[in-house]
mmCIF file of the N, C-alpha and C atoms, coordinates in Angstrom:
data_MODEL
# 
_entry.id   MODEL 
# 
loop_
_atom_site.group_PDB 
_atom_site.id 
_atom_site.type_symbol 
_atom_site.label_atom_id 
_atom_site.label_alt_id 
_atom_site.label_comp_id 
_atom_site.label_asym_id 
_atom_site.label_entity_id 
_atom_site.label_seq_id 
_atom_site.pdbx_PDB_ins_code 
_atom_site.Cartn_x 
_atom_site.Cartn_y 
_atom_site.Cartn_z 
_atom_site.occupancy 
_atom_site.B_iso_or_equiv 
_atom_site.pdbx_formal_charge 
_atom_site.auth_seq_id 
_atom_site.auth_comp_id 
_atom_site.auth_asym_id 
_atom_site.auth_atom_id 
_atom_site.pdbx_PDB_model_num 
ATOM 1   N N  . UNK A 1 1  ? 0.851   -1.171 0.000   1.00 0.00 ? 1  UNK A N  1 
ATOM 2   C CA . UNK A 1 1  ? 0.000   0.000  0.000   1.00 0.00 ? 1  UNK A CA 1 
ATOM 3   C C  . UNK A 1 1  ? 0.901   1.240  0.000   1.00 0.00 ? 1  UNK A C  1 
ATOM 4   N N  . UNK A 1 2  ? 0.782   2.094  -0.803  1.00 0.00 ? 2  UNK A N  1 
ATOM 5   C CA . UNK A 1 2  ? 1.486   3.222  -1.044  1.00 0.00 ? 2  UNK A CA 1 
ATOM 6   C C  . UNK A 1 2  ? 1.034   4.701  -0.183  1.00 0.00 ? 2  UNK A C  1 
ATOM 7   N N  . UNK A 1 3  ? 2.077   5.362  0.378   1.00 0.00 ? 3  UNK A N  1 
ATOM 8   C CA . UNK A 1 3  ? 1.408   6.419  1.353   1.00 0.00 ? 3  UNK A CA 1 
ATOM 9   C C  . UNK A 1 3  ? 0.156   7.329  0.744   1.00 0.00 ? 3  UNK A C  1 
ATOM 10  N N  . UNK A 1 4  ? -0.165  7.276  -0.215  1.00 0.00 ? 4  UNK A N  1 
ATOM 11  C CA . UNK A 1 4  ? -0.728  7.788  -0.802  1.00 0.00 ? 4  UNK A CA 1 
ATOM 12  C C  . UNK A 1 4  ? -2.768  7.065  -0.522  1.00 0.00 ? 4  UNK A C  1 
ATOM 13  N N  . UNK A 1 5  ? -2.640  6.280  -0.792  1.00 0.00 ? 5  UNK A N  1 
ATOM 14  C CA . UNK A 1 5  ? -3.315  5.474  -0.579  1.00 0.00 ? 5  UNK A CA 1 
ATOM 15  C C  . UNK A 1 5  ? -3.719  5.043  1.375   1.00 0.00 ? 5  UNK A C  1 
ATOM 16  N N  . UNK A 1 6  ? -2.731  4.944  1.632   1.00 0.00 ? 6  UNK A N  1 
ATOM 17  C CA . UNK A 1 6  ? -2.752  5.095  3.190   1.00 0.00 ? 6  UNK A CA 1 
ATOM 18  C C  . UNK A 1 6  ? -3.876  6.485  3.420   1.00 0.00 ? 6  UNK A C  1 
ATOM 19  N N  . UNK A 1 7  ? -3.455  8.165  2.960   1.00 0.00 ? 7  UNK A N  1 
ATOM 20  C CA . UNK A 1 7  ? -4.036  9.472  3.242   1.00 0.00 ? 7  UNK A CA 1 
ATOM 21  C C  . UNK A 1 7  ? -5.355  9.541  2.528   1.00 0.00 ? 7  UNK A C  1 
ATOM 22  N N  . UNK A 1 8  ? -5.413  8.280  1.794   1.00 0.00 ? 8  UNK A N  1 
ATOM 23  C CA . UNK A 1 8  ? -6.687  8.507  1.149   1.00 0.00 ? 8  UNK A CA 1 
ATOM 24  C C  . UNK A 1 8  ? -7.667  7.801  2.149   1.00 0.00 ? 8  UNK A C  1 
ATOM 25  N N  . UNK A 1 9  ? -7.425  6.682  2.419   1.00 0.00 ? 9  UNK A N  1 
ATOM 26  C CA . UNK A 1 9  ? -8.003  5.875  3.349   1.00 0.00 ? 9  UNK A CA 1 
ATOM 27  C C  . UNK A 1 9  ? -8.494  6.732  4.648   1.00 0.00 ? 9  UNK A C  1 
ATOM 28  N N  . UNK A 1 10 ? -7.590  7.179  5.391   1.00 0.00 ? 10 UNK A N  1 
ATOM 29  C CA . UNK A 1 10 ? -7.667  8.253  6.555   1.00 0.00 ? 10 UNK A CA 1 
ATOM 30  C C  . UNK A 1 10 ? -8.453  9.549  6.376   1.00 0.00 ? 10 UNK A C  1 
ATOM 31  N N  . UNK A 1 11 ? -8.503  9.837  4.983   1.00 0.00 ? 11 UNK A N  1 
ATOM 32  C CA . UNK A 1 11 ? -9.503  10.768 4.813   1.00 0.00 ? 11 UNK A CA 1 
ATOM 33  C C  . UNK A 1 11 ? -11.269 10.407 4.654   1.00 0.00 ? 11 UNK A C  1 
ATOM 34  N N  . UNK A 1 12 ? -11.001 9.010  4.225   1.00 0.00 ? 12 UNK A N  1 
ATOM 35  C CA . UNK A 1 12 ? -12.027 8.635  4.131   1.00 0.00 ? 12 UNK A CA 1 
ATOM 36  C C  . UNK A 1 12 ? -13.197 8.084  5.257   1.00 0.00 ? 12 UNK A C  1 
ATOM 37  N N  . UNK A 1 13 ? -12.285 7.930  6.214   1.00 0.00 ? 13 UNK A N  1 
ATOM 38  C CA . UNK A 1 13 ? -12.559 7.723  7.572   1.00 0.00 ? 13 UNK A CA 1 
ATOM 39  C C  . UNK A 1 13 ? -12.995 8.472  8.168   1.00 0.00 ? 13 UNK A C  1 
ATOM 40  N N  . UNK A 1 14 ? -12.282 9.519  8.176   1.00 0.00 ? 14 UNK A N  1 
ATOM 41  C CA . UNK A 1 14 ? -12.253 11.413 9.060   1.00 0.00 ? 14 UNK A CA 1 
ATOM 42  C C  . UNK A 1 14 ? -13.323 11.771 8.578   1.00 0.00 ? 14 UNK A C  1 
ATOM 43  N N  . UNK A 1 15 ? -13.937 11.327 7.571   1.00 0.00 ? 15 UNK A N  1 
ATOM 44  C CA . UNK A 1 15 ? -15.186 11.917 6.645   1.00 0.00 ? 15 UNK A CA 1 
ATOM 45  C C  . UNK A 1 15 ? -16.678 11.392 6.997   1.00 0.00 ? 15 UNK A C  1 
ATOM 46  N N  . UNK A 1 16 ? -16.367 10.322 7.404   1.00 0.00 ? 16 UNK A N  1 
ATOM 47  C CA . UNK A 1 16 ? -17.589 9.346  7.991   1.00 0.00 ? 16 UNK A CA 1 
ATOM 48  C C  . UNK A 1 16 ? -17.819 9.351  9.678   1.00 0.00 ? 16 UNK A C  1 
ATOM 49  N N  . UNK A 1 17 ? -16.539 9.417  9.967   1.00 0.00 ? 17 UNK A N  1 
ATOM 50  C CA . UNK A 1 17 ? -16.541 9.370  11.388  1.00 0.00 ? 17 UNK A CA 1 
ATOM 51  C C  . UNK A 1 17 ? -17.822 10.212 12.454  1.00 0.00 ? 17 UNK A C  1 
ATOM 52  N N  . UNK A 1 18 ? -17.916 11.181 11.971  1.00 0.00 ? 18 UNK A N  1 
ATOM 53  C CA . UNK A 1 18 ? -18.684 12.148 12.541  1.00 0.00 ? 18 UNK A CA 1 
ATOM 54  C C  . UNK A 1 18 ? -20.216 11.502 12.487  1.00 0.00 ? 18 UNK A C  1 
ATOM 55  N N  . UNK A 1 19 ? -20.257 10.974 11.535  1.00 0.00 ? 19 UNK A N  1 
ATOM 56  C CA . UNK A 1 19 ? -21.606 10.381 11.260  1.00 0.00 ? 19 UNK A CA 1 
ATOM 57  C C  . UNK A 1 19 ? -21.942 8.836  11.697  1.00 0.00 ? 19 UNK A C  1 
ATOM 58  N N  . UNK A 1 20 ? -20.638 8.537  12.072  1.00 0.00 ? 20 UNK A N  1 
ATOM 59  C CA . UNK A 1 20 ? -21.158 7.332  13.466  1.00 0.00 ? 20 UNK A CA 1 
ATOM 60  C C  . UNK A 1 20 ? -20.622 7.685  14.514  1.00 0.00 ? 20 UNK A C  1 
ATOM 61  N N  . UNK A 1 21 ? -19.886 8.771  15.185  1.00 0.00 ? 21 UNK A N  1 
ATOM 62  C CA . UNK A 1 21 ? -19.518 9.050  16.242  1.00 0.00 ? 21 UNK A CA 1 
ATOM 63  C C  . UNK A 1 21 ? -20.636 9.474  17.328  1.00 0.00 ? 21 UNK A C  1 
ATOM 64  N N  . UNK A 1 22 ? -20.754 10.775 16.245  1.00 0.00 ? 22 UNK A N  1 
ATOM 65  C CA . UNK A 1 22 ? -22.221 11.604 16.790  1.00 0.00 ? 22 UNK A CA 1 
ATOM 66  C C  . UNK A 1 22 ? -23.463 11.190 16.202  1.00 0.00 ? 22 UNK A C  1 
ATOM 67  N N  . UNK A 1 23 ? -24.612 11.342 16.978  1.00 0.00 ? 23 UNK A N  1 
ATOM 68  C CA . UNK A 1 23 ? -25.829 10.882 16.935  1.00 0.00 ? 23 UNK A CA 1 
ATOM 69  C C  . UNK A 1 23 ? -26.445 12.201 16.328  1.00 0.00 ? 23 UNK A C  1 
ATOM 70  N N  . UNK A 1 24 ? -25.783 13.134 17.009  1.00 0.00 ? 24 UNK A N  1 
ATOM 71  C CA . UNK A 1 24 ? -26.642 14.831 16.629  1.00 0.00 ? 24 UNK A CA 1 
ATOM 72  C C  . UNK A 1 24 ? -26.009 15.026 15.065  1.00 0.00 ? 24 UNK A C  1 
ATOM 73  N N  . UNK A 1 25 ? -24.944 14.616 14.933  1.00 0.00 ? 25 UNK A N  1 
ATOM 74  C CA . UNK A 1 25 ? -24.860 14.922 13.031  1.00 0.00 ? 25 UNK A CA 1 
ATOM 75  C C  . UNK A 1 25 ? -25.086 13.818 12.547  1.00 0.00 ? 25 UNK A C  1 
ATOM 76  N N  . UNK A 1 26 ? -25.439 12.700 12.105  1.00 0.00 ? 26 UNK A N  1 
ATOM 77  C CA . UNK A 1 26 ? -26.894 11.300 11.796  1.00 0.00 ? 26 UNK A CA 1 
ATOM 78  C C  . UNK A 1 26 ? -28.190 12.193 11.795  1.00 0.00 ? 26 UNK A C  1 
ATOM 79  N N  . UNK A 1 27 ? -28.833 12.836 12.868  1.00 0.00 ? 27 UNK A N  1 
ATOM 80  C CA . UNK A 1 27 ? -29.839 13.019 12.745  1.00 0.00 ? 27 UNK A CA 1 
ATOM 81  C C  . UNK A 1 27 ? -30.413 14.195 11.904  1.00 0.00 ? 27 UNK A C  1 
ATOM 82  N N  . UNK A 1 28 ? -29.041 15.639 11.699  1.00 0.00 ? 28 UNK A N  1 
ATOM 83  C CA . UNK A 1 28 ? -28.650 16.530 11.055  1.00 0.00 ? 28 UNK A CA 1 
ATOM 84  C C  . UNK A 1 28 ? -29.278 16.213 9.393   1.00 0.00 ? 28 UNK A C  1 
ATOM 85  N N  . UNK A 1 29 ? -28.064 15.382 9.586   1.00 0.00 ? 29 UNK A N  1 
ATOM 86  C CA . UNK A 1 29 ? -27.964 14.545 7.837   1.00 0.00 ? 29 UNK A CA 1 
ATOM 87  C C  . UNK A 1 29 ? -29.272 14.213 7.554   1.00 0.00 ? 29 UNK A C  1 
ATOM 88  N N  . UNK A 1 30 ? -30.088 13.088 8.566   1.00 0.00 ? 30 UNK A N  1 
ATOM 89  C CA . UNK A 1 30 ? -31.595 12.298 8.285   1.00 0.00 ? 30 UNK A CA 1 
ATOM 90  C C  . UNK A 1 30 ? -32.371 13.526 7.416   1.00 0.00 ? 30 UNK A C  1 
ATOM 91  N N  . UNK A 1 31 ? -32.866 14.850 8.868   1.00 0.00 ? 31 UNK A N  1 
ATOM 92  C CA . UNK A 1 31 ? -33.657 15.687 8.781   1.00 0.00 ? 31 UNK A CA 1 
ATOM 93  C C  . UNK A 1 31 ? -33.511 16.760 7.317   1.00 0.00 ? 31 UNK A C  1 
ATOM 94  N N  . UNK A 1 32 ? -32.334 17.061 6.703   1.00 0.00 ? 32 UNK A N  1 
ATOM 95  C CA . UNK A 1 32 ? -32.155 17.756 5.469   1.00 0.00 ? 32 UNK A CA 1 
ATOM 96  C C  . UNK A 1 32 ? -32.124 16.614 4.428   1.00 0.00 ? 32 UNK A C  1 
ATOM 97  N N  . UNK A 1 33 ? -32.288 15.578 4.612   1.00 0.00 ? 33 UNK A N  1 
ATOM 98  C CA . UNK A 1 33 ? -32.181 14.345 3.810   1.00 0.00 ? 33 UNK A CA 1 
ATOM 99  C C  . UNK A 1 33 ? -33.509 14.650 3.064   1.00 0.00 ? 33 UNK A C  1 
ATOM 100 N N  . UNK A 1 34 ? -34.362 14.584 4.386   1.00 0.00 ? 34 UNK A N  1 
ATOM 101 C CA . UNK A 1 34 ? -36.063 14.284 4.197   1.00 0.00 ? 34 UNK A CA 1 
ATOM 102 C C  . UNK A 1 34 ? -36.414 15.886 3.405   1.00 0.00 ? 34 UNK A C  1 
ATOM 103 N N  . UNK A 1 35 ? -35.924 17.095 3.878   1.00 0.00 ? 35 UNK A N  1 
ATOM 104 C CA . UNK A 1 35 ? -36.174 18.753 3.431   1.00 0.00 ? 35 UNK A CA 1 
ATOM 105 C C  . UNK A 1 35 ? -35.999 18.710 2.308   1.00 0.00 ? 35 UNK A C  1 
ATOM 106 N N  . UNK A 1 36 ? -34.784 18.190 1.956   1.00 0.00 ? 36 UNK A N  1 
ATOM 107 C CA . UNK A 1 36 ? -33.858 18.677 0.711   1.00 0.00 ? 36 UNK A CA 1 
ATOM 108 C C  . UNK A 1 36 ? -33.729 17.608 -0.386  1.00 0.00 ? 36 UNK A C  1 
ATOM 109 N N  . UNK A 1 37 ? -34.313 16.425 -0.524  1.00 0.00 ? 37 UNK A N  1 
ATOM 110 C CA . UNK A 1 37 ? -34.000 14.795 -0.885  1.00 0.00 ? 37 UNK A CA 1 
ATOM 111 C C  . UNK A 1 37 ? -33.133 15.101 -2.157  1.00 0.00 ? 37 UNK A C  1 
ATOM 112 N N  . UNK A 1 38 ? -33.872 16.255 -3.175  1.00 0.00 ? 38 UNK A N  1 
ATOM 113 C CA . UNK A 1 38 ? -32.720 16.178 -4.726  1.00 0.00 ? 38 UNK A CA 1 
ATOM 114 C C  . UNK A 1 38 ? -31.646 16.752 -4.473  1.00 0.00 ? 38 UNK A C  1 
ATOM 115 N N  . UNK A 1 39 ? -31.294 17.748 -3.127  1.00 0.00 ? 39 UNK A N  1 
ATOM 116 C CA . UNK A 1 39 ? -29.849 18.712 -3.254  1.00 0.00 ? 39 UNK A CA 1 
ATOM 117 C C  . UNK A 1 39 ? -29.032 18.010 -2.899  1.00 0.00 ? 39 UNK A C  1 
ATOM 118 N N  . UNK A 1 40 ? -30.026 16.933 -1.432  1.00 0.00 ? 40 UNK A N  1 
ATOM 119 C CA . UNK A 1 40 ? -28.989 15.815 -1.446  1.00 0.00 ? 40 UNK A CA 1 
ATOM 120 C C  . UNK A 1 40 ? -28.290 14.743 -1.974  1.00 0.00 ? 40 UNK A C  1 
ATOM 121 N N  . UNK A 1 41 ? -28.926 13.893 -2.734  1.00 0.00 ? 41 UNK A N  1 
ATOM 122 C CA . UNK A 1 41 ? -29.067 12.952 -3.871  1.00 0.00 ? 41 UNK A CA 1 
ATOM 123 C C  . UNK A 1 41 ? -27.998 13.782 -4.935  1.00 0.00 ? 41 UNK A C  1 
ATOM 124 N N  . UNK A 1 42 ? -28.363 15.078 -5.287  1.00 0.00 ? 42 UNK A N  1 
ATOM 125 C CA . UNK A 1 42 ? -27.053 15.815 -5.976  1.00 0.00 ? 42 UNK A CA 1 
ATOM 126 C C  . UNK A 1 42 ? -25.782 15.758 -5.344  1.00 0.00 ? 42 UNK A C  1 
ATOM 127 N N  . UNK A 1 43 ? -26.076 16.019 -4.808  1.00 0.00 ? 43 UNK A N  1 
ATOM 128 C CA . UNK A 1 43 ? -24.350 16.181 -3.343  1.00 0.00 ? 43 UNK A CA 1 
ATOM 129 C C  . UNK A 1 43 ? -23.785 15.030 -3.376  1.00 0.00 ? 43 UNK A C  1 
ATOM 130 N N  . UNK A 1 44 ? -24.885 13.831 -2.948  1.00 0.00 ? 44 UNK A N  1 
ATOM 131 C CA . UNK A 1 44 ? -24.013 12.240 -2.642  1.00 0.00 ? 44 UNK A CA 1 
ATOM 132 C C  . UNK A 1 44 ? -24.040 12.137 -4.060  1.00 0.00 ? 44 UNK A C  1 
ATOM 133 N N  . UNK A 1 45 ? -24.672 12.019 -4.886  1.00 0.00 ? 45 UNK A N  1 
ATOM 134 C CA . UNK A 1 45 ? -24.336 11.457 -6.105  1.00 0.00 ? 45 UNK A CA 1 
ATOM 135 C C  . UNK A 1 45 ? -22.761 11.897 -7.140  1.00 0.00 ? 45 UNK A C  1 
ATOM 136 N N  . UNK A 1 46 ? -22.935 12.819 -6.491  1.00 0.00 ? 46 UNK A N  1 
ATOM 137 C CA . UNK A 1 46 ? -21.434 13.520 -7.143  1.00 0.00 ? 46 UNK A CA 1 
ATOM 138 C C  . UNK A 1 46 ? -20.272 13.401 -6.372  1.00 0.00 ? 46 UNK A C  1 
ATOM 139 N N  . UNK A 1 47 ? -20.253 13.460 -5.346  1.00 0.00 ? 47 UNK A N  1 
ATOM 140 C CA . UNK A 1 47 ? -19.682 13.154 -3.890  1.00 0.00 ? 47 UNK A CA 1 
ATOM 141 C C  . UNK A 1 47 ? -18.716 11.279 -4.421  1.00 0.00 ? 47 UNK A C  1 
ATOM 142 N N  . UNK A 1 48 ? -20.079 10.129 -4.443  1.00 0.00 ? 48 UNK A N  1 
ATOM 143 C CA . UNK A 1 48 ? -19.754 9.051  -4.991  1.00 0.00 ? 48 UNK A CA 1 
ATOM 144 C C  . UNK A 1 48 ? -19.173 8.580  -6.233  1.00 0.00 ? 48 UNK A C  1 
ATOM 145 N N  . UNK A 1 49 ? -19.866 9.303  -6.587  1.00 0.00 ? 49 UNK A N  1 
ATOM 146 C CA . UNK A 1 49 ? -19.447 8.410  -8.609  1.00 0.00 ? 49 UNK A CA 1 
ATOM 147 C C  . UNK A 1 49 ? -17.542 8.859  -8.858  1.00 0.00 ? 49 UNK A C  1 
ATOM 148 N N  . UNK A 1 50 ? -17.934 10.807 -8.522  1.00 0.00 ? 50 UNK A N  1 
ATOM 149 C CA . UNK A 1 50 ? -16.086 11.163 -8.731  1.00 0.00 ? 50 UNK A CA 1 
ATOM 150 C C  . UNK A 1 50 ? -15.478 10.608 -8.114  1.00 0.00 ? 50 UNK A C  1 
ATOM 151 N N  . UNK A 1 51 ? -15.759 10.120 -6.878  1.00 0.00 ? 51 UNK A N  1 
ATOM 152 C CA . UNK A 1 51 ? -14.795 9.023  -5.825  1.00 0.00 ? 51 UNK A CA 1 
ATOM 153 C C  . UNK A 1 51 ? -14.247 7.780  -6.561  1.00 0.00 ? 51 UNK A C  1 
ATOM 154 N N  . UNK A 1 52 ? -15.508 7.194  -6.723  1.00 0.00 ? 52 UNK A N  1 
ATOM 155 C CA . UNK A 1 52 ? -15.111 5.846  -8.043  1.00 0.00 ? 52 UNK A CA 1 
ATOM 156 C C  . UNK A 1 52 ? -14.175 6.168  -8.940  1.00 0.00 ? 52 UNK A C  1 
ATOM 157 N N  . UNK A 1 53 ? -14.502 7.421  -9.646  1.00 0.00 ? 53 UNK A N  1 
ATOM 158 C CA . UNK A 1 53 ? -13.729 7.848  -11.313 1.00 0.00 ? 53 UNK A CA 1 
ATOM 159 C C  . UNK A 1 53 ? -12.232 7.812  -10.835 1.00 0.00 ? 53 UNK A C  1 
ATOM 160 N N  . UNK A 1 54 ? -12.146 8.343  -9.667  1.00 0.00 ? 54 UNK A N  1 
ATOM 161 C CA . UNK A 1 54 ? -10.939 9.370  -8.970  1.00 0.00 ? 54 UNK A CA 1 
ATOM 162 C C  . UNK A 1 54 ? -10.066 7.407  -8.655  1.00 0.00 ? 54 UNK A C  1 
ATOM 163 N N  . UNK A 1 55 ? -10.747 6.462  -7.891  1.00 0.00 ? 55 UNK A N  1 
ATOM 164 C CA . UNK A 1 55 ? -10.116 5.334  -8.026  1.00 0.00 ? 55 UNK A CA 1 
ATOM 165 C C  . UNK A 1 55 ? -9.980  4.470  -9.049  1.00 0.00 ? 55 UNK A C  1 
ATOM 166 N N  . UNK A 1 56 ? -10.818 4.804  -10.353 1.00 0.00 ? 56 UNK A N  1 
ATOM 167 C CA . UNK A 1 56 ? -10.762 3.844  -11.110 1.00 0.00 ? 56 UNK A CA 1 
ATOM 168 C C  . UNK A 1 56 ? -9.315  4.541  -11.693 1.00 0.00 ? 56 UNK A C  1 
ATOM 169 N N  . UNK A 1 57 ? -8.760  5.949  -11.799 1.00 0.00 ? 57 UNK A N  1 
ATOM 170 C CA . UNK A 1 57 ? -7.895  6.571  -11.957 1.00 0.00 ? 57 UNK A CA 1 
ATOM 171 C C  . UNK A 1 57 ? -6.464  5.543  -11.607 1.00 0.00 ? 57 UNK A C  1 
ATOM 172 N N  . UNK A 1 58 ? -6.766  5.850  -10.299 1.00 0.00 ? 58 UNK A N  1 
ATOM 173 C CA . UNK A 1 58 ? -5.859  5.449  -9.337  1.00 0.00 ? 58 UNK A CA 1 
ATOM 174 C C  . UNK A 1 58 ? -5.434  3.837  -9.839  1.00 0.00 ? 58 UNK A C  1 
ATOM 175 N N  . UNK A 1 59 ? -6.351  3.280  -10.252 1.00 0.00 ? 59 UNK A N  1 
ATOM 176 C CA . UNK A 1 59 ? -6.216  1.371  -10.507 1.00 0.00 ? 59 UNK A CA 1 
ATOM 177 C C  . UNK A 1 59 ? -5.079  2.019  -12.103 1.00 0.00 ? 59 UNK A C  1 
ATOM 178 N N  . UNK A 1 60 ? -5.943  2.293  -12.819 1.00 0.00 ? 60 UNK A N  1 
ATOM 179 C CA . UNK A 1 60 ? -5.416  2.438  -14.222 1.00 0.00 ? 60 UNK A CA 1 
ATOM 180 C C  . UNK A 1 60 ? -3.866  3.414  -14.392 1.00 0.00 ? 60 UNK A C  1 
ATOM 181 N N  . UNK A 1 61 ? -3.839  4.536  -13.463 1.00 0.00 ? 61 UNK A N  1 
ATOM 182 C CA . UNK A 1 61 ? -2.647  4.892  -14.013 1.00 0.00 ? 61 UNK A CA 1 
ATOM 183 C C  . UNK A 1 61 ? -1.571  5.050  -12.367 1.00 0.00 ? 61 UNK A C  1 
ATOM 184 N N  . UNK A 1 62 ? -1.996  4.777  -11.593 1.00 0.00 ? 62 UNK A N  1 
ATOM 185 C CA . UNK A 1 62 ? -1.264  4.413  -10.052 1.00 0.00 ? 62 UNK A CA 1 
ATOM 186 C C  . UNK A 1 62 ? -1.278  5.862  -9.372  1.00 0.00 ? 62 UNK A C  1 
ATOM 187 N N  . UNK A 1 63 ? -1.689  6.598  -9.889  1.00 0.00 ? 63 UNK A N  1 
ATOM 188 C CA . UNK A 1 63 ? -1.990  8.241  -8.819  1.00 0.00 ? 63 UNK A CA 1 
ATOM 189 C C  . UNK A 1 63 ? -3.626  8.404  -9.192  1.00 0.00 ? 63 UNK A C  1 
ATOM 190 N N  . UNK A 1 64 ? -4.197  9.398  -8.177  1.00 0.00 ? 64 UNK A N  1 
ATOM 191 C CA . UNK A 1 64 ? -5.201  9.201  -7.927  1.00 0.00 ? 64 UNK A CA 1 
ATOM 192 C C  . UNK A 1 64 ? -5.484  10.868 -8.030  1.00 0.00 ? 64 UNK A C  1 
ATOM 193 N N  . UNK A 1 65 ? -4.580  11.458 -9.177  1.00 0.00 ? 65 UNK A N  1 
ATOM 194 C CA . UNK A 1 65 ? -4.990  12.675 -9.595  1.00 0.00 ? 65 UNK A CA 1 
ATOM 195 C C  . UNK A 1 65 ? -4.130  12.817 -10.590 1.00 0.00 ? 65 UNK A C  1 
ATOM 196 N N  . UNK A 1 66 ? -4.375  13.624 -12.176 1.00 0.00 ? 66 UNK A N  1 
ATOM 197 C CA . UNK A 1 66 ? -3.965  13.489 -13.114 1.00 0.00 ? 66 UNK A CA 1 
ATOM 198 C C  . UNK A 1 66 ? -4.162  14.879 -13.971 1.00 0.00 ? 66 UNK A C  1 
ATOM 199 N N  . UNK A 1 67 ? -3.126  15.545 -14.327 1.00 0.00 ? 67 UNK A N  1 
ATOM 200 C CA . UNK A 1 67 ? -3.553  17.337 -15.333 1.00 0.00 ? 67 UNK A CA 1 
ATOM 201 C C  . UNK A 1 67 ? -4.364  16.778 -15.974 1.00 0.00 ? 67 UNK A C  1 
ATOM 202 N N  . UNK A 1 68 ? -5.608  17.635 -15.900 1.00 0.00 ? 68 UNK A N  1 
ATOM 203 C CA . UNK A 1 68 ? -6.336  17.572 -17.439 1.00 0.00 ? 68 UNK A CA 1 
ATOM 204 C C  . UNK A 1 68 ? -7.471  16.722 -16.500 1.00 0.00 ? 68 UNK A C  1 
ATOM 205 N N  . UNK A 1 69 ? -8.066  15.952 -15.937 1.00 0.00 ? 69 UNK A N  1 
ATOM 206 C CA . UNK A 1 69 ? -8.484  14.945 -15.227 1.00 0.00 ? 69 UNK A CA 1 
ATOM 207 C C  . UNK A 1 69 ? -9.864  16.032 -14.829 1.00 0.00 ? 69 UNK A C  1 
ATOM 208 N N  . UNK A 1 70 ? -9.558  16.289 -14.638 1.00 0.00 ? 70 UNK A N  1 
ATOM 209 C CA . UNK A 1 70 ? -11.154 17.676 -14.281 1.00 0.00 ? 70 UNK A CA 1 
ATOM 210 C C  . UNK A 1 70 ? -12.448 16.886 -13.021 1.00 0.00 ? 70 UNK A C  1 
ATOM 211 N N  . UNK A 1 71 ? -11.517 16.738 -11.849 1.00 0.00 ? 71 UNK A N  1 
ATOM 212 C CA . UNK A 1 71 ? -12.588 16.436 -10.913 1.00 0.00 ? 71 UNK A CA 1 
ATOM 213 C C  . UNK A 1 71 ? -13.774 16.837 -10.588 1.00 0.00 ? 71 UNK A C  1 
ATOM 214 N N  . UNK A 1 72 ? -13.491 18.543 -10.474 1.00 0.00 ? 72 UNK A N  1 
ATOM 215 C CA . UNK A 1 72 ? -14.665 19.501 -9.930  1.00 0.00 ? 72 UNK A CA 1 
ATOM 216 C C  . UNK A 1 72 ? -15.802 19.421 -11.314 1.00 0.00 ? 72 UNK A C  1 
ATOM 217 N N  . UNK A 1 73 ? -14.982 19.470 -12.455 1.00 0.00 ? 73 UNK A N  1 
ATOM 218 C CA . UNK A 1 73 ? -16.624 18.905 -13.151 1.00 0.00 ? 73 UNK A CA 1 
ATOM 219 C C  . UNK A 1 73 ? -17.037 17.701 -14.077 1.00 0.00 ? 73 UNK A C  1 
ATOM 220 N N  . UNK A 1 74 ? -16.211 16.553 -13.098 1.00 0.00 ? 74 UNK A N  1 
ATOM 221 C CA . UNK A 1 74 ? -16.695 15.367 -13.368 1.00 0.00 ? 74 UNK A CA 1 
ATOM 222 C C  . UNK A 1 74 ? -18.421 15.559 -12.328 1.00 0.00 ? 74 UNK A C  1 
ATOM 223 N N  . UNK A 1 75 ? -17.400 15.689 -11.047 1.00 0.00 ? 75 UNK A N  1 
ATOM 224 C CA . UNK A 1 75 ? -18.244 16.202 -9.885  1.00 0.00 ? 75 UNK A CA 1 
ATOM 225 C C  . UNK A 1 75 ? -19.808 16.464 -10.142 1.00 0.00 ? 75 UNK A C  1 
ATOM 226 N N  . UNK A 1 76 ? -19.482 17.752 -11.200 1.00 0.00 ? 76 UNK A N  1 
ATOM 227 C CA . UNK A 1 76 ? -21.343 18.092 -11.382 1.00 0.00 ? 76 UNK A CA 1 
ATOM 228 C C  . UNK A 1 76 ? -21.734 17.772 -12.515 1.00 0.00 ? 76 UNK A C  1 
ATOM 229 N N  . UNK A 1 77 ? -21.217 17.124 -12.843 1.00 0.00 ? 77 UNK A N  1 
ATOM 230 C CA . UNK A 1 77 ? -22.070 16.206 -14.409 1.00 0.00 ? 77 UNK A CA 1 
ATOM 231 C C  . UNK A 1 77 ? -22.663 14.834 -13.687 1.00 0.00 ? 77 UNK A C  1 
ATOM 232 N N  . UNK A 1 78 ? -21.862 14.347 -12.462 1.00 0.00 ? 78 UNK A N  1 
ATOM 233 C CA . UNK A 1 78 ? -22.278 13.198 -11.822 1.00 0.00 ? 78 UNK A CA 1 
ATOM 234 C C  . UNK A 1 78 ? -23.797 13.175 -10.995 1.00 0.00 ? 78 UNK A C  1 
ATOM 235 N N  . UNK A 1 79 ? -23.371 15.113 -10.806 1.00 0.00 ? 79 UNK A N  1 
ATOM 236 C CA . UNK A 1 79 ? -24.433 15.024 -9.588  1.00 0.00 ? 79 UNK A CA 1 
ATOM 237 C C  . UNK A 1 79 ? -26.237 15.102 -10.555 1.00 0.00 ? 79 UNK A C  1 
ATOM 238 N N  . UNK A 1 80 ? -25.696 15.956 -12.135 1.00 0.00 ? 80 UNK A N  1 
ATOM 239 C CA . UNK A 1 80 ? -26.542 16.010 -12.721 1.00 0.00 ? 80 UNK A CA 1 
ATOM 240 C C  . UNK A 1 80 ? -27.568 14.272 -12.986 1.00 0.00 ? 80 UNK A C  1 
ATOM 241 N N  . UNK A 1 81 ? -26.438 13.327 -13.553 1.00 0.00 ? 81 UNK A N  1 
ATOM 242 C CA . UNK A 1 81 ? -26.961 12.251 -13.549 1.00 0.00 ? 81 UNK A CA 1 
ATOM 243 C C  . UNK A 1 81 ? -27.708 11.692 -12.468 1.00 0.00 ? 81 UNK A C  1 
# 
């Protein structure tokens, strides 16, 4: 496993954590879930898919960011889908 991969992991953790740590940000998340269902569904959906793209990256060329690679609007074409 390459350090790289290690900081990705740890970020990915640091990112979730809050949302099984605390009960008051779970319930945060639930309640704008139910308000907001498409801004959210936009958010995770773009949130997820570039995550995938960003590793399928990572499998195919061994870094997990690349010039030209255009995350921020893979991002909202994902969230569009």
């Amino acid at each position: 496993m390459k350090k790289n991969d290690l900081i990705v992991l740890l970020a990915v953790l640091l990112f979730l954590a809050p949302f099984i740590l605390f009960e008051d940000v779970l319930s945060l998340y639930k309640t704008y879930n139910s308000a907001y269902p498409y801004l959210l569904s936009f958010i995770k959906f773009a949130i997820l898919a570039t995550f995938g793209e960003v590793i399928g990256l990572r499998i195919r060329t061994g870094s997990y960011y690349e010039k030209g690679f255009g995350i921020l609007p893979r991002a909202i074409v994902w969230g569009f889908l």
